[in-house]
N, CA, C and O atoms as CSV, one atom per row, in Angstrom:
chain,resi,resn,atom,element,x,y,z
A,1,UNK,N,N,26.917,7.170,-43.679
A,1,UNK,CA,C,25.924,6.807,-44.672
A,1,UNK,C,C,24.661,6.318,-43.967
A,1,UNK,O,O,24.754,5.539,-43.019
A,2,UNK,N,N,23.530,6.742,-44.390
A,2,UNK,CA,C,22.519,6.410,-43.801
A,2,UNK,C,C,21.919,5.232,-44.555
A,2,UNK,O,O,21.889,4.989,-45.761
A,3,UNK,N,N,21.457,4.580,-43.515
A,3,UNK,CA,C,21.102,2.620,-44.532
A,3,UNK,C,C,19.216,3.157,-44.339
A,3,UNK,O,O,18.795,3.595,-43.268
A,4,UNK,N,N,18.608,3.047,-45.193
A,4,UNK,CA,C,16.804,2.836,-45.014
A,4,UNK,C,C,16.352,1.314,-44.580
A,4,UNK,O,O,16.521,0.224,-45.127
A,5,UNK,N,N,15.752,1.682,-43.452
A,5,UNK,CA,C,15.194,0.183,-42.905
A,5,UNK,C,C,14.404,-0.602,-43.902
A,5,UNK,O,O,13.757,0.032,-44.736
A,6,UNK,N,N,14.383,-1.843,-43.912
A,6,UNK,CA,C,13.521,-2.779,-44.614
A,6,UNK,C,C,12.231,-2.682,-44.031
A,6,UNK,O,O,11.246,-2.918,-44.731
A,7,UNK,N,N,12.083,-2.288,-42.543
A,7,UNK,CA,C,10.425,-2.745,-41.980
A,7,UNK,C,C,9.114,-1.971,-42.398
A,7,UNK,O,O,7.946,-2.305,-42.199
A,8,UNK,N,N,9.851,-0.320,-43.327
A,8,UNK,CA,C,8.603,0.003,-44.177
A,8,UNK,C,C,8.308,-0.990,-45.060
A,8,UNK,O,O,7.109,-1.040,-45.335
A,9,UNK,N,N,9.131,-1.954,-45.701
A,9,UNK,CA,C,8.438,-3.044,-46.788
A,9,UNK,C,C,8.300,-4.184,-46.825
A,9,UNK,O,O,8.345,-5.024,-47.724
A,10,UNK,N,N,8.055,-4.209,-45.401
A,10,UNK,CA,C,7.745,-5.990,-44.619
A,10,UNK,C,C,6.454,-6.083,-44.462
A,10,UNK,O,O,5.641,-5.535,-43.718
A,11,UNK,N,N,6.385,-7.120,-45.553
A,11,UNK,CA,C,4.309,-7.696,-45.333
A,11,UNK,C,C,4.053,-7.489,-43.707
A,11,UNK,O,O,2.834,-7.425,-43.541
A,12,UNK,N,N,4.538,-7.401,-42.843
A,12,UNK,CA,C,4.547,-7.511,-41.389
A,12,UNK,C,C,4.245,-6.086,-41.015
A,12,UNK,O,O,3.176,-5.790,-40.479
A,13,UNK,N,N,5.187,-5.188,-41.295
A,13,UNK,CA,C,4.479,-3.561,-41.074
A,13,UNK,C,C,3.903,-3.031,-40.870
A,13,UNK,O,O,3.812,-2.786,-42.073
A,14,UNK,N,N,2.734,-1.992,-40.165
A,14,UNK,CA,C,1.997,-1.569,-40.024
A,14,UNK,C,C,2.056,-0.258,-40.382
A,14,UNK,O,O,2.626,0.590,-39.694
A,15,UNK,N,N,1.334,0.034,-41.732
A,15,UNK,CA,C,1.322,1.199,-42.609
A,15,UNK,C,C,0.848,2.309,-41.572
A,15,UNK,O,O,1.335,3.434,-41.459
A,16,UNK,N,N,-0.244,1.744,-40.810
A,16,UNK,CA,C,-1.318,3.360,-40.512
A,16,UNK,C,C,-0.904,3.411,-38.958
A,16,UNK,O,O,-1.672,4.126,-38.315
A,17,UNK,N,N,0.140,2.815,-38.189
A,17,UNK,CA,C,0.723,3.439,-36.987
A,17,UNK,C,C,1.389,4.631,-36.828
A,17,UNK,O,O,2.186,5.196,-37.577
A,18,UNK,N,N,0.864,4.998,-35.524
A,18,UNK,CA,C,1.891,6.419,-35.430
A,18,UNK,C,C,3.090,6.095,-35.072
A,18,UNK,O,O,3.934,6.853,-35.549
A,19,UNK,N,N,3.723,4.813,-34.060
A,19,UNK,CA,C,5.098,4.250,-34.064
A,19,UNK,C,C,5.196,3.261,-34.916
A,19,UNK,O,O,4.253,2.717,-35.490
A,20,UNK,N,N,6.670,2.931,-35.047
A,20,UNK,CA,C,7.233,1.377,-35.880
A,20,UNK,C,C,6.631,0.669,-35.323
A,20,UNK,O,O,6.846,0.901,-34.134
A,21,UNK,N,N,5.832,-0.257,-35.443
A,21,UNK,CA,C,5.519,-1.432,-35.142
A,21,UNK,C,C,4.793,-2.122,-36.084
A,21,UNK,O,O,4.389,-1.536,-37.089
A,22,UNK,N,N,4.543,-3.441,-35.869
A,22,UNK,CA,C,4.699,-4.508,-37.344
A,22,UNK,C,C,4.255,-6.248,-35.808
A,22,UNK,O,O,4.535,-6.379,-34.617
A,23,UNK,N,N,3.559,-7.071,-36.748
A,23,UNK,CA,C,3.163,-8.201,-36.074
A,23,UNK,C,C,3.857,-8.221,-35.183
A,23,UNK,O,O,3.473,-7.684,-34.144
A,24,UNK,N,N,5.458,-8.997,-35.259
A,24,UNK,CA,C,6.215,-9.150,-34.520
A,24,UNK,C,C,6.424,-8.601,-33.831
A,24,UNK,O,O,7.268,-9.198,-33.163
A,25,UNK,N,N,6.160,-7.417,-33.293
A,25,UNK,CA,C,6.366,-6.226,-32.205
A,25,UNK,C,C,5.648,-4.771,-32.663
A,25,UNK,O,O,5.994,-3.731,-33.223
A,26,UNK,N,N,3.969,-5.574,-31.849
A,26,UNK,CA,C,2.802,-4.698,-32.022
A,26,UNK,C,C,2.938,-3.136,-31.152
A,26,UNK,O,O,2.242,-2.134,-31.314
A,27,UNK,N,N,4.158,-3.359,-30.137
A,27,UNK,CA,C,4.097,-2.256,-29.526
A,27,UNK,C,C,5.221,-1.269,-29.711
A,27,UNK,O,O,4.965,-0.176,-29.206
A,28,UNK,N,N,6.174,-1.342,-30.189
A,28,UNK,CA,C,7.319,-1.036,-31.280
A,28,UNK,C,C,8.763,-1.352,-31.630
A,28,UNK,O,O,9.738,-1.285,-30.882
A,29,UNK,N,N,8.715,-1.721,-32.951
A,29,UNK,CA,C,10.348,-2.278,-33.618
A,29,UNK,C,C,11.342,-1.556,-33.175
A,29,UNK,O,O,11.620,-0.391,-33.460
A,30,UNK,N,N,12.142,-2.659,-32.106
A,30,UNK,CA,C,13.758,-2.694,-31.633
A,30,UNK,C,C,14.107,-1.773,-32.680
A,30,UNK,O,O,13.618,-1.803,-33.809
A,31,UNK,N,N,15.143,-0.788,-32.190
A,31,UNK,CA,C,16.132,-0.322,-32.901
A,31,UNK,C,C,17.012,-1.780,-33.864
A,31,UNK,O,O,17.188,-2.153,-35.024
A,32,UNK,N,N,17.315,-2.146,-32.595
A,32,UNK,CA,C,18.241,-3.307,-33.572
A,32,UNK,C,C,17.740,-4.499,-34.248
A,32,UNK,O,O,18.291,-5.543,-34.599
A,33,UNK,N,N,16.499,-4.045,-34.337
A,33,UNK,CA,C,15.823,-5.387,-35.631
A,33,UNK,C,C,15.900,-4.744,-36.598
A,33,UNK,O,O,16.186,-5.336,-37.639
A,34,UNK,N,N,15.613,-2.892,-36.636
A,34,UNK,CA,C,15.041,-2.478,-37.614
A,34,UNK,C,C,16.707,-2.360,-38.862
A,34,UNK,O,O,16.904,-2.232,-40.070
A,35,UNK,N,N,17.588,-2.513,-37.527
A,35,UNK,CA,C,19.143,-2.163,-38.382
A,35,UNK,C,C,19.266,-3.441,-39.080
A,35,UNK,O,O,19.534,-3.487,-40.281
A,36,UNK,N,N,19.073,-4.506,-38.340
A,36,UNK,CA,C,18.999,-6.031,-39.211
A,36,UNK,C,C,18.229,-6.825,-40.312
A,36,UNK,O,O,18.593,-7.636,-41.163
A,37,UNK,N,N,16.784,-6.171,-39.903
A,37,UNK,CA,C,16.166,-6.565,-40.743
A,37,UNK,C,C,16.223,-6.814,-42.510
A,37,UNK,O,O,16.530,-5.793,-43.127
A,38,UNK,N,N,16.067,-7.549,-43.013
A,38,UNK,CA,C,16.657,-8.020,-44.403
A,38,UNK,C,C,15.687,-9.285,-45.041
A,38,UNK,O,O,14.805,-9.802,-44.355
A,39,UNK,N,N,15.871,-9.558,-45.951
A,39,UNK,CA,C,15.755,-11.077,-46.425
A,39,UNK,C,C,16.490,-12.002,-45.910
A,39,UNK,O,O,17.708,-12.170,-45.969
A,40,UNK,N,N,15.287,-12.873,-45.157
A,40,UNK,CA,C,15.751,-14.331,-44.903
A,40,UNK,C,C,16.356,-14.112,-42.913
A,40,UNK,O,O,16.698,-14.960,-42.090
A,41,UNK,N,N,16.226,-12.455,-42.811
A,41,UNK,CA,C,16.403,-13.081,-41.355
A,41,UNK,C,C,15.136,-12.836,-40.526
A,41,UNK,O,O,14.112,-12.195,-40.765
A,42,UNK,N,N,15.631,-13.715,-39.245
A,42,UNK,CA,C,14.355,-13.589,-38.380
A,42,UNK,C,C,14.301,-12.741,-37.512
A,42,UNK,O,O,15.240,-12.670,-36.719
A,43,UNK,N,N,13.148,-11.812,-37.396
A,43,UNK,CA,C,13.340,-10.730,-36.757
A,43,UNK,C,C,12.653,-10.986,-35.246
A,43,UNK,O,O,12.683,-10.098,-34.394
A,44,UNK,N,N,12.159,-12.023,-35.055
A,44,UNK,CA,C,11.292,-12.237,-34.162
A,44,UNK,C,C,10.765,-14.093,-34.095
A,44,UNK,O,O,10.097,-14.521,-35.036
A,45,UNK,N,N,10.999,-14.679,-33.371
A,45,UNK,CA,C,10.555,-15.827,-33.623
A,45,UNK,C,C,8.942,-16.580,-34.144
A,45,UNK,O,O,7.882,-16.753,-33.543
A,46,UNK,N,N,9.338,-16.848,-35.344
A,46,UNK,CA,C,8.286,-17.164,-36.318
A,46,UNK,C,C,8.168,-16.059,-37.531
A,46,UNK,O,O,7.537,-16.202,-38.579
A,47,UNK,N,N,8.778,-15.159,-37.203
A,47,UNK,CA,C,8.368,-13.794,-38.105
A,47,UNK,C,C,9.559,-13.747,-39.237
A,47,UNK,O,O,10.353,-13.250,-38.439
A,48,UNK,N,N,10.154,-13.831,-40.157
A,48,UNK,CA,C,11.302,-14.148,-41.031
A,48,UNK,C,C,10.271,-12.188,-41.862
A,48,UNK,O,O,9.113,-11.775,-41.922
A,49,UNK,N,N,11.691,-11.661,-42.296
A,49,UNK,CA,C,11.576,-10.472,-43.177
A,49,UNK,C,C,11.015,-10.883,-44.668
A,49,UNK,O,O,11.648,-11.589,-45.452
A,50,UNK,N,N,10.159,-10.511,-44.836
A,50,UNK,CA,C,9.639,-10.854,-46.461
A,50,UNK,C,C,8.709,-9.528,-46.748
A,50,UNK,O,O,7.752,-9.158,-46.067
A,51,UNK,N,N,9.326,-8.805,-48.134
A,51,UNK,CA,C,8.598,-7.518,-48.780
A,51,UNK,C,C,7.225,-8.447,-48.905
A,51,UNK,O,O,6.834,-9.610,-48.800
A,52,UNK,N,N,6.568,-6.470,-49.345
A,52,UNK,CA,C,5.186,-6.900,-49.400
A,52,UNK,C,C,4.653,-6.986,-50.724
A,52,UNK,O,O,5.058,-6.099,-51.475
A,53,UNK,N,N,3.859,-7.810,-51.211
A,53,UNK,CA,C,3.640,-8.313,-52.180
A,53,UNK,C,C,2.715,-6.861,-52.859
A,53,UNK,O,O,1.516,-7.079,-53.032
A,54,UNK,N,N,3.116,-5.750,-53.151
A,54,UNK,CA,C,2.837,-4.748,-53.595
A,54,UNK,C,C,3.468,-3.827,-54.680
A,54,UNK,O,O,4.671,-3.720,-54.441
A,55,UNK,N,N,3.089,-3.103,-55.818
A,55,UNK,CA,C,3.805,-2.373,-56.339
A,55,UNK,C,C,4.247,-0.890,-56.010
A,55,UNK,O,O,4.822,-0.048,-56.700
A,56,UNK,N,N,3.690,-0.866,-54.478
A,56,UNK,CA,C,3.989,0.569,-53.771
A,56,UNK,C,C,5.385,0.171,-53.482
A,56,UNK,O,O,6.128,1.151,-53.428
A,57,UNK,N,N,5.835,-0.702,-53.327
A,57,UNK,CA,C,7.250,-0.765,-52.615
A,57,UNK,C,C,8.725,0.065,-53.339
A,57,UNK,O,O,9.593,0.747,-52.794
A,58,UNK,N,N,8.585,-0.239,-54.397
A,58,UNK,CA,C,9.717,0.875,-55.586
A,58,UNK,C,C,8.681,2.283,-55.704
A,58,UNK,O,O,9.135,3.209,-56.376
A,59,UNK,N,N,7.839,2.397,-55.316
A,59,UNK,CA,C,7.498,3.704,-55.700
A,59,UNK,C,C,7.789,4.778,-54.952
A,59,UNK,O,O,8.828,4.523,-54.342
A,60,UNK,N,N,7.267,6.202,-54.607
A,60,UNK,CA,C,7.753,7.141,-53.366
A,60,UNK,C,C,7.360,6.215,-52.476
A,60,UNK,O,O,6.555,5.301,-52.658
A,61,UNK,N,N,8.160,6.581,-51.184
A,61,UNK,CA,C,8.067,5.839,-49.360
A,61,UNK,C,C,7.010,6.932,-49.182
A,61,UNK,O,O,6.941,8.003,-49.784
A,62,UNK,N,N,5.997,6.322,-47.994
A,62,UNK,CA,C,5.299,6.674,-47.478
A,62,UNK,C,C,5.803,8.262,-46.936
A,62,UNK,O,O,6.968,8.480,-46.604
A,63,UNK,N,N,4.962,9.082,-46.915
A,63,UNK,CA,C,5.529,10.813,-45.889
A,63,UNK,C,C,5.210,10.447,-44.924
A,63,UNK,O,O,5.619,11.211,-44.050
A,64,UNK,N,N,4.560,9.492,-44.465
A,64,UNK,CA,C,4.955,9.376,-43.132
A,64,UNK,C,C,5.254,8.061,-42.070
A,64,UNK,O,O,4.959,7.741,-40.919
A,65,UNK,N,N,6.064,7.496,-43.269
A,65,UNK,CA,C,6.653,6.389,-42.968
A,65,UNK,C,C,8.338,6.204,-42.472
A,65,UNK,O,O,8.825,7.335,-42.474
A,66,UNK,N,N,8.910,5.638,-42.242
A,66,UNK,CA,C,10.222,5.286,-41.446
A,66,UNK,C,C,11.039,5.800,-42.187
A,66,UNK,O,O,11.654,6.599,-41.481
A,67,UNK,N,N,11.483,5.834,-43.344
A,67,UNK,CA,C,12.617,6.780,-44.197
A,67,UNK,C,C,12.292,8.070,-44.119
A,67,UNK,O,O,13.211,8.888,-44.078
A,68,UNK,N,N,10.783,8.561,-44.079
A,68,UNK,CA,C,10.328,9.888,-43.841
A,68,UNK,C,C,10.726,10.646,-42.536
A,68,UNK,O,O,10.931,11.857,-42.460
A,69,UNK,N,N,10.803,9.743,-41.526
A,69,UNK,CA,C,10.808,10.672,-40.730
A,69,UNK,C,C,12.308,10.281,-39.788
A,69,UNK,O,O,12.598,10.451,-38.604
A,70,UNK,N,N,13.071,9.672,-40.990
A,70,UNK,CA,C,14.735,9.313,-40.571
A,70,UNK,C,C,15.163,10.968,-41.488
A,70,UNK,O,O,15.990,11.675,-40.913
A,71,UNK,N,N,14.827,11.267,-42.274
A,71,UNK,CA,C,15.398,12.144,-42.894
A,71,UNK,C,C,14.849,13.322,-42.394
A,71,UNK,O,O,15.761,14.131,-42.225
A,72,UNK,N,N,13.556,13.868,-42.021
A,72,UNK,CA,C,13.153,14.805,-41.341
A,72,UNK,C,C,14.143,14.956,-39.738
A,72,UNK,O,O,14.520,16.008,-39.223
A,73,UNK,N,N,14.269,14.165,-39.455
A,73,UNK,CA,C,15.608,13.972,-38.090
A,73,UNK,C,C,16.666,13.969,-38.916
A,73,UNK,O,O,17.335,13.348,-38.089
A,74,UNK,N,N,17.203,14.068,-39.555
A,74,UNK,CA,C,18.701,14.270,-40.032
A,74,UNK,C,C,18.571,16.054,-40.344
A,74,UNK,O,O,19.277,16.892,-39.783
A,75,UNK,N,N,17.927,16.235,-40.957
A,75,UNK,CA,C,17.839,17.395,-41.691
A,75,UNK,C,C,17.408,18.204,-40.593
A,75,UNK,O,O,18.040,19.256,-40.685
A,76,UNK,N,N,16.485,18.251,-39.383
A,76,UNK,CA,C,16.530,18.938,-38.472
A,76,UNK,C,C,18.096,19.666,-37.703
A,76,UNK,O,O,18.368,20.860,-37.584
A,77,UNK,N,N,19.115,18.178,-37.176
A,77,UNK,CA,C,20.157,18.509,-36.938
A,77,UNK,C,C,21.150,19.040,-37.570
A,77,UNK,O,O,22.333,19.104,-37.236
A,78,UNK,N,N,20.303,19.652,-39.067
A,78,UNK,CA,C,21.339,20.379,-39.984
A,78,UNK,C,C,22.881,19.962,-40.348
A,78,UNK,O,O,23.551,20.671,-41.100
């Protein structure tokens, strides 16, 4: 089962990068933060996971955001 990361909808995120990266790790999000990341944990010291105060967040995910291009890699390996 494939889990969708939280760090597309972390006030922290950085929408218009070409890699994951987000405040806490301007140069790019650990694999294993991005598997942890959630409400209420800390992904980085000082940095705690909190959505973004937006109504894009339930709407379509970005095309070229982190679920976008988890499924474009799944679907490649057929």
């Amino acid at each position: 089962m494939i889990r969708m990361p939280n760090c597309d909808i972390c006030k922290y995120y950085f929408d218009e990068a070409e890699i994951n990266c987000c405040e806490a790790f301007p140069e790019r999000i650990p694999l294993e933060v991005m598997i942890k990341a959630g409400p209420g944990v800390e992904c980085a010291p000082g940095y705690f996971f909190e959505e973004k105060e937006s109504d894009r967040i339930y709407g379509e995910p970005p095309a070229d955001g982190l679920y976008a291009r988890m499924m474009r890699l799944k679907n490649s390996k057929g």
